[in-house]
C-alpha positions, 0 to 999 in steps of 0.5 A, spaced: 201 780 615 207 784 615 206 792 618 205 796 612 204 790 606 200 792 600 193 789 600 194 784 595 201 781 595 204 778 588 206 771 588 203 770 594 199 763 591 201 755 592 202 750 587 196 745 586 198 739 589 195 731 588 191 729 594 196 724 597 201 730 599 195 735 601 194 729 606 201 728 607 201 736 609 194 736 614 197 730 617 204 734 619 205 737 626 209 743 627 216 741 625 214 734 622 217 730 619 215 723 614 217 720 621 210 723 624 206 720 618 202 713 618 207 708 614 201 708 608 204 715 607 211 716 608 215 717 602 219 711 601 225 715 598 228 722 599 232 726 603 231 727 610 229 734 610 224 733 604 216 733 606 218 737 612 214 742 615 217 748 618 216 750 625 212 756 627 216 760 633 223 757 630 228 761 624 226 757 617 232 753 614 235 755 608 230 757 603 232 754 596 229 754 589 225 748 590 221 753 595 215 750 593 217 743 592 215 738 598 219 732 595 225 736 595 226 741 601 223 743 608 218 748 605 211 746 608 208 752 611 207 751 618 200 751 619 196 752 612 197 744 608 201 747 602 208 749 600 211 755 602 208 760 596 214 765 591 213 771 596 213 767 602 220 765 601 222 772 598 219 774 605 224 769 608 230 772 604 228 779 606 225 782 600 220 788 600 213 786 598 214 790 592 219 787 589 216 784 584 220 777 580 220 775 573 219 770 569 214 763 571 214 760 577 221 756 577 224 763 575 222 767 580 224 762 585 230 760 582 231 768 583 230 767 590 233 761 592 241 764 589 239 770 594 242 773 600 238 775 606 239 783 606 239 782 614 245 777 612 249 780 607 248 787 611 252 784 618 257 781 614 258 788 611 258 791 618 263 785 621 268 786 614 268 794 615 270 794 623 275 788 622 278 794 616 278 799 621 281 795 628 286 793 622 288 800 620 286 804 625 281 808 621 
C-alpha cells in the first residue's frame, strides 16, 4: 500500500472476468506471456502484448484506456490473477489517491490512458526550462 493512502481506495475493483481468462491469468508467470501457456489456452489471434502479465520489480509498459482489458494490452496485475484495476493504472500514471474519475469504468480509464505521468511532464518541463536558460543566458 502507498505511504499515507486513504483506508479505502476509489476505483480500486477489477472487472468480472469468465473463467477461461482467470485461468489464463493464474497460469501466467511474472512477465508472462501467451507463449507460457498450454496451447488449449492460448488465444489464437492478437497482439503480441495482449494477455501479458507485468513484471513485478520491472517499470510498467504504457498504460492506455484498455487499462482492464487482458485481450487488448499488457495489463495483468503481476501477482493477483485479474487485470490491473482504474486506481491501479492511475497510480501508475502518477495520480494522488484522492483524485477521483468520473463517469463508467471506460470513462475513468479513458481519463487516465490520454494522461501524462506528472513525474514526466515535470521532467520534460525541467529540461525545456534549462534549455530556455543556457539559450538565453537567464
Amino acid at each position: 500500500m502507498r505511504k499515507n493512502a486513504p483506508a479505502k481506495l476509489m476505483d480500486h475493483n477489477s472487472p468480472n472476468n469468465n473463467a477461461k481468462l482467470v485461468k489464463i491469468m493464474e497460469l501466467l508467470p511474472d512477465g508472462g506471456t501467451p507463449e507460457d501457456l498450454p496451447a488449449s489456452l492460448r488465444p489464437t489471434s492478437g497482439f503480441k502484448n495482449t494477455y501479458c502479465r507485468l513484471w513485478w520489480k520491472r517499470p510498467a509498459t504504457t498504460i492506455t484506456r484498455n487499462l482492464s482489458t487482458p485481450s487488448s494490452s499488457r495489463c495483468i496485475h503481476p501477482k493477483a490473477p485479474r487485470p490491473l484495476t482504474t486506481r491501479e493504472g492511475a497510480r501508475i500514471q502518477c495520480f494522488p489517491d484522492d483524485y477521483q474519475f468520473y463517469g463508467s469504468r471506460g470513462d475513468r480509464n479513458l481519463q487516465i490512458g490520454n494522461a501524462v505521468p506528472t513525474f514526466l511532464s515535470n521532467a520534460i518541463a525541467q529540461q525545456i526550462l534549462e534549455n530556455f536558460k543556457k539559450e538565453y543566458n537567464f
